[in-house]
C-alpha positions as CSV (number, residue, x, y, z in Angstrom):
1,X,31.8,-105.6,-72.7
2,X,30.8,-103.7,-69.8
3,X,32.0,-103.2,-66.1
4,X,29.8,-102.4,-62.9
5,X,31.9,-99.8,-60.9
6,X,31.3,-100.3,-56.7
7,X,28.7,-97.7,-56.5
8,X,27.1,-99.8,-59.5
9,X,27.3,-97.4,-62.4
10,X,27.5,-99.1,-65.4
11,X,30.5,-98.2,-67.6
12,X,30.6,-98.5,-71.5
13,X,33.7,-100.8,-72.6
14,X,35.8,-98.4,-74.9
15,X,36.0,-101.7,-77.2
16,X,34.6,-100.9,-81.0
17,X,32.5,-103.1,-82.1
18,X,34.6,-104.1,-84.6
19,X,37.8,-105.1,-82.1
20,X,34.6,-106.6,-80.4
21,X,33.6,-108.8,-83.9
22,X,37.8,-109.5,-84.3
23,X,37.9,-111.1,-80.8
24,X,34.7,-113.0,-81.6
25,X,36.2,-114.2,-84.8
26,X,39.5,-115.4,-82.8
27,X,37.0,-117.1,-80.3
28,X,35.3,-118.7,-83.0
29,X,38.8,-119.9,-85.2
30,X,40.0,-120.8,-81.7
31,X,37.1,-123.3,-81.0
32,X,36.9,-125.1,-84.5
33,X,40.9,-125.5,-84.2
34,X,40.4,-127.1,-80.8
35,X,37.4,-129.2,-82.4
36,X,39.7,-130.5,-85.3
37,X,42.7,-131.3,-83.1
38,X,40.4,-133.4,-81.3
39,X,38.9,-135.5,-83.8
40,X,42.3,-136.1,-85.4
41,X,43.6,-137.1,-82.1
42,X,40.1,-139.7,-82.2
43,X,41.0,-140.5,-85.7
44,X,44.6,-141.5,-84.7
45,X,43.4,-143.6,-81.7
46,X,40.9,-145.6,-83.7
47,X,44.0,-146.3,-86.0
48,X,46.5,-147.5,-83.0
49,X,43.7,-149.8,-81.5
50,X,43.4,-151.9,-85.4
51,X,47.6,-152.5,-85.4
């Protein structure tokens, strides 16, 4: 990650890369998690609409 100071200097994040490729990883569990959630909530309105 980087930030642009006002006077437009770009500064260096003082992230490692591998906090960077932990936060990715979270981003990416955080996504499928969503995903599944959904498609269970799908799979359990196709079931209330057969009763």
């Amino acid at each position: 990650m980087a930030r642009f100071r006002p006077e437009g200097v770009l500064l260096q994040s003082s992230l490692s890369p591998h906090l960077t490729q932990e936060f990715a990883m979270a981003d990416l569990a955080f996504v499928v998690t969503a995903l599944a959630g959904f498609a269970l909530v799908a799979l359990v309105a196709k079931g209330v609409t057969k009763l």
